[in-house]
C-alpha distance (Angstrom), angle and dihedral (degrees) to the residues before:
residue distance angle dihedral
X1 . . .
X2 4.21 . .
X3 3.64 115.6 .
X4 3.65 89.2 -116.6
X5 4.00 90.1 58.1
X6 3.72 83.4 43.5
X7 3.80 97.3 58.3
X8 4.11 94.7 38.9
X9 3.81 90.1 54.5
X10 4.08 86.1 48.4
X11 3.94 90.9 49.7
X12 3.82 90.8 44.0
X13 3.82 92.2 51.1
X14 3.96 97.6 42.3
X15 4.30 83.4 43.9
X16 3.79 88.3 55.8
X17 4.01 97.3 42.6
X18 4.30 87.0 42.6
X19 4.18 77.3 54.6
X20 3.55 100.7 42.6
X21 3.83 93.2 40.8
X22 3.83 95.4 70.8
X23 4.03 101.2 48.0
X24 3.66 114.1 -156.6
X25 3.96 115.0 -120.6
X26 3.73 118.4 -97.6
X27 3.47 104.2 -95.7
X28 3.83 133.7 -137.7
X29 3.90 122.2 -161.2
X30 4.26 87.4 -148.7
X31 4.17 131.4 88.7
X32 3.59 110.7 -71.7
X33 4.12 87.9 28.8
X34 3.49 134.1 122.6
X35 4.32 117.6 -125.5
X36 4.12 115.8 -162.6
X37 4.09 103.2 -160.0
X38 3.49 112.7 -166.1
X39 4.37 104.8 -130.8
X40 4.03 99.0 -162.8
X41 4.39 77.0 -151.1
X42 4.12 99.4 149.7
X43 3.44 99.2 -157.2
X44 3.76 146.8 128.5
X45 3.49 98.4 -124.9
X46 3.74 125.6 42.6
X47 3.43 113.8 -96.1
X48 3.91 122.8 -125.3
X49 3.39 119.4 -110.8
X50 4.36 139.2 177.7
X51 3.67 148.4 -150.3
X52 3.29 103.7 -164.9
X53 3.51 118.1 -48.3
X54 4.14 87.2 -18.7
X55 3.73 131.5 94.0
X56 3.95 118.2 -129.2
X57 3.63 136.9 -125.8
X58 4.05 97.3 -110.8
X59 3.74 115.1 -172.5
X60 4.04 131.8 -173.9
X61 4.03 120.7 -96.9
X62 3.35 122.1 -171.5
X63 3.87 102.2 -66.7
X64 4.02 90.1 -15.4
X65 3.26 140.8 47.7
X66 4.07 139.5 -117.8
X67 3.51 142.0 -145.4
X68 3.64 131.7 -133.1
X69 4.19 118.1 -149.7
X70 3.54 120.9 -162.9
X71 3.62 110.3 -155.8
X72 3.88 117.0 -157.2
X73 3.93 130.7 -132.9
X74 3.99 88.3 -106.8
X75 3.81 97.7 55.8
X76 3.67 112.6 127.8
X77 3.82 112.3 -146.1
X78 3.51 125.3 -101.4
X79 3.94 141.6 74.0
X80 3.52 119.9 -18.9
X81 3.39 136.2 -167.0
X82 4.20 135.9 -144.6
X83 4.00 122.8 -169.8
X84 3.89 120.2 -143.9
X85 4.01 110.8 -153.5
X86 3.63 98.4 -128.1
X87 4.14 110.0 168.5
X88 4.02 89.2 -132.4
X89 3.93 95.7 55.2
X90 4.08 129.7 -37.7
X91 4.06 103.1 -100.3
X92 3.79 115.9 -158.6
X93 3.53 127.5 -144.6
X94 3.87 120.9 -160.0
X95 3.88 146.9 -145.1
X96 3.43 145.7 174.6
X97 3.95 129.9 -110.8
X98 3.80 120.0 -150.8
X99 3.69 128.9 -155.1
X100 4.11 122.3 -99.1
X101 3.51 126.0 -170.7
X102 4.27 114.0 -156.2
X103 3.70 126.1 -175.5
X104 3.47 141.9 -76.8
X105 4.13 128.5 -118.8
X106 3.70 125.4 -174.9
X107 4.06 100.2 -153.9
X108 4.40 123.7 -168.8
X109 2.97 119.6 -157.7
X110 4.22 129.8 179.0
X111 3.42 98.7 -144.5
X112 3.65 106.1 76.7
X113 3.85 88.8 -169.5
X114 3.59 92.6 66.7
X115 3.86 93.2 62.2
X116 4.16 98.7 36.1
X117 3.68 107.7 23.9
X118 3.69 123.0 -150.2
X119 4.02 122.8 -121.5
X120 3.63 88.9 -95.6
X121 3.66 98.9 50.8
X122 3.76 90.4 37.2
X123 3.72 87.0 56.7
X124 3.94 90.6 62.8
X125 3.51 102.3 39.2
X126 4.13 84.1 60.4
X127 3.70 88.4 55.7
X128 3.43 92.1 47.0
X129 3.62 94.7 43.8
X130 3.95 89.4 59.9
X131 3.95 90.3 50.2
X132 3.79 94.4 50.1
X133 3.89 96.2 43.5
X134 4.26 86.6 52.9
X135 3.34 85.0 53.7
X136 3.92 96.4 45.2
X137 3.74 86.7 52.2
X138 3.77 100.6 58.3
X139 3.88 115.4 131.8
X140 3.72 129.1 -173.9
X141 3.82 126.2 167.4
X142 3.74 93.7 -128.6
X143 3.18 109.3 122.8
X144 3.56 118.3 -135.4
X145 3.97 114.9 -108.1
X146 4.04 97.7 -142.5
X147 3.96 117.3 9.6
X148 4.52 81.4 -153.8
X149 3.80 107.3 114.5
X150 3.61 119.2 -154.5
X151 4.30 121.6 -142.9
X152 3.31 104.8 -96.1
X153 3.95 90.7 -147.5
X154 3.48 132.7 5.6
X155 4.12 109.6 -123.7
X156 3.71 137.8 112.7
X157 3.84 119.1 -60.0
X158 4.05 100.1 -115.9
X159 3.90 92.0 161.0
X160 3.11 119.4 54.2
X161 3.99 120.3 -154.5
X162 3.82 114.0 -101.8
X163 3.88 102.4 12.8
X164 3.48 115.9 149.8
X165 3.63 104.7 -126.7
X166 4.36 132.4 -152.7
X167 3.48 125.4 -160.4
X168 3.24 121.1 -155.1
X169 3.82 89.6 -30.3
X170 3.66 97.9 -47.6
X171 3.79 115.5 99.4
X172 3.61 120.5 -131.9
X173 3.89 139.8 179.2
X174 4.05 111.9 -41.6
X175 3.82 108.7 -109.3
X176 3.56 110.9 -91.4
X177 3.95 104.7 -164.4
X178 3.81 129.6 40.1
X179 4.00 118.8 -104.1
X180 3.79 114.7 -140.9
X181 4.45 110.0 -158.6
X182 3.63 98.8 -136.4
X183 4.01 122.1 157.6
X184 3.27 125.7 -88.3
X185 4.01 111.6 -76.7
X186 3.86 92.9 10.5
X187 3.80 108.8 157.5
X188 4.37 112.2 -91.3
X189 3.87 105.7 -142.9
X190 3.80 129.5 -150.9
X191 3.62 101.1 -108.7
X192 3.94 83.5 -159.2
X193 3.48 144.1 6.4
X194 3.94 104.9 -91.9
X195 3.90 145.6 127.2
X196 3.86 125.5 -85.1
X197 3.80 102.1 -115.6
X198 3.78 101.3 172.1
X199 4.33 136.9 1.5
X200 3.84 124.8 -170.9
X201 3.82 155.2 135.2
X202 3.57 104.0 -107.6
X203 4.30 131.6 -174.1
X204 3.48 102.6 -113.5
X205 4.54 95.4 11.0
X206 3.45 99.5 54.5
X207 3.78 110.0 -159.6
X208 3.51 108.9 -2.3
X209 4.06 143.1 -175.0
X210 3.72 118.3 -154.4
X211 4.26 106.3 -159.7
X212 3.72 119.4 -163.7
X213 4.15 115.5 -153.6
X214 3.61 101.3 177.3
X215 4.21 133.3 -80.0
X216 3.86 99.0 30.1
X217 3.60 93.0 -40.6
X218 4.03 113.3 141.5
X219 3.66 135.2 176.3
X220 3.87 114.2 -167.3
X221 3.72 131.6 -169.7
X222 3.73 123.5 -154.9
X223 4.24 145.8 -156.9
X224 4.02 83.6 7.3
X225 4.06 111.8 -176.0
X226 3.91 87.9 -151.6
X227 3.91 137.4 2.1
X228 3.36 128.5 -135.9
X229 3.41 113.9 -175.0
X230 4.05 135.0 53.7
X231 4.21 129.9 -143.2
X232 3.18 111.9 -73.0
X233 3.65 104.2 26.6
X234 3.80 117.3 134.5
X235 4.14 109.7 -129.4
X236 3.66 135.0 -158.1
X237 3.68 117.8 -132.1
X238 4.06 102.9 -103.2
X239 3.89 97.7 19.2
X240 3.47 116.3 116.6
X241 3.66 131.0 -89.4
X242 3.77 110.4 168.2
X243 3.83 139.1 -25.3
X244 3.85 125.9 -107.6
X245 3.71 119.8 -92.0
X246 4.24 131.8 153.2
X247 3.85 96.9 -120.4
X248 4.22 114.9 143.1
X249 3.45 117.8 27.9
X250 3.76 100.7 -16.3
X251 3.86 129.6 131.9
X252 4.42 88.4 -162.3
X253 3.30 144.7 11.3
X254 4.01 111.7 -71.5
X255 3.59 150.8 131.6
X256 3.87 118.1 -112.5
X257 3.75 108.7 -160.7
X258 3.87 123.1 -166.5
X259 3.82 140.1 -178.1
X260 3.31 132.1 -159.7
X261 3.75 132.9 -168.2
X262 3.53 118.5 178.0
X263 3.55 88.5 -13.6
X264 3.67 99.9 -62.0
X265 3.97 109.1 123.1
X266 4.31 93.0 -128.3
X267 3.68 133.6 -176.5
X268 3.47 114.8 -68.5
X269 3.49 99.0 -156.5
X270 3.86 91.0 67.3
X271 3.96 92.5 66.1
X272 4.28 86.9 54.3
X273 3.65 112.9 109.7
X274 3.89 90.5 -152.1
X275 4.43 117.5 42.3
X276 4.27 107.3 -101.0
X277 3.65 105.3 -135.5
């Protein structure tokens, strides 16, 4: 075999393992989903590409690239539509949205203050509303080394992903991460390796930890009994960030995990190398 044969069939080989390394998410067509859209754009550089008015996680395969859609809670089915940025003329690529239907749960809680706010609380979770969405709408072009999420604590699944959720009779937005029952002070794992963006002590999140892993995709870490970590810190996926606790709106001690790509709140369980019973 020439050397030049040699050395193309060692590029191809370490090109497909650098591809098959970072496994894309499985991917539901429904709200709350995830959508990979192949682009066909042969270029060096990845090309950019929108969902509306947001920018998309766009990561190399094989010679082209792909796109990753996150599809929020409040999508109504149907065709959609993403733009590539191409200097010549945006092109748009389509797909189709199906319908999902999640659960129901019928929540009680004592305090009556957690489910209608007065003025004065209603006045802070505003101002905290404004902090968490800046947070939620971080971008940087980093592109994230391995799209695999770790669990960031090992527990029993006691909130589903998607449920629609009533409090005290009066229905409220469906839960948009997964909560994990854990004991109290159980280690909070990095589910990937990622920037701290944002900490707090939030209304209705309790102590919270807002992770940043590159192009619009967040981690987030909810009703946390202690934090670990500070803004700005770099993390390793699996190190630990905080410790489980039930502060916010919580009725026992758990972990609420969220993702977000392009600022739809997804499935977690689609980023998980290994199916969550």
């Amino acid at each position: 075999m020439k050397t030049s044969q040699l050395l193309y069939l060692l590029g191809s080989l370490l090109l497909s393992a650098a591809t098959t390394a970072n496994p894309l998410p499985r991917t539901m067509a429904v709200p709350g989903g995830v959508v990979s859209i192949e682009l066909n754009a042969g270029r060096e550089t990845a090309p950019a590409v929108y969902y509306g008015k947001r920018r998309l996680l766009v990561v190399r395969e094989g010679q082209g690239w792909r796109a990753l859609v996150g599809l929020p809670l409040s999508t109504t089915p149907g065709e959609k539509t993403i733009r590539l940025h191409k200097p010549g003329g945006d092109a748009r690529i389509s797909f189709t949205v199906q319908s999902k239907t999640y659960a129901s749960q019928h929540i009680t809680l004592k305090d009556k203050n957690k489910v209608t706010p007065d003025k004065q609380t209603l006045n802070r979770i505003f101002g905290e509303r404004k902090e968490i969405n800046a947070a939620l709408d971080s971008w940087r072009d980093e592109v994230p080394a391995t799209l695999d999420l770790v669990l960031p604590v090992e527990g029993r699944v006691s909130g589903p992903y998607g449920r629609r959720r009533y409090f005290n009779g009066h229905a409220r937005k469906p839960h948009s991460g997964l909560d994990i029952a854990a004991p109290l002070g159980t280690p909070v794992l990095a589910a990937q390796t990622g920037t701290v963006i944002n900490t707090g002590d939030y209304f209705f999140n309790g102590k919270a930890i807002f992770l940043d892993h590159g192009q619009g995709w967040l981690t987030v870490y909810f009703h946390l009994d202690r934090i670990d970590v500070k803004p700005g810190q770099q993390v390793a996926q699996g190190e630990t960030i905080g410790a489980v606790g039930m502060t916010g709106r919580a009725t026992g001690p758990h972990l609420h995990w969220g993702v977000s790509l392009n600022r739809a709140m997804v499935d977690p369980k689609l980023f998980l190398s290994s199916p969550l019973e």
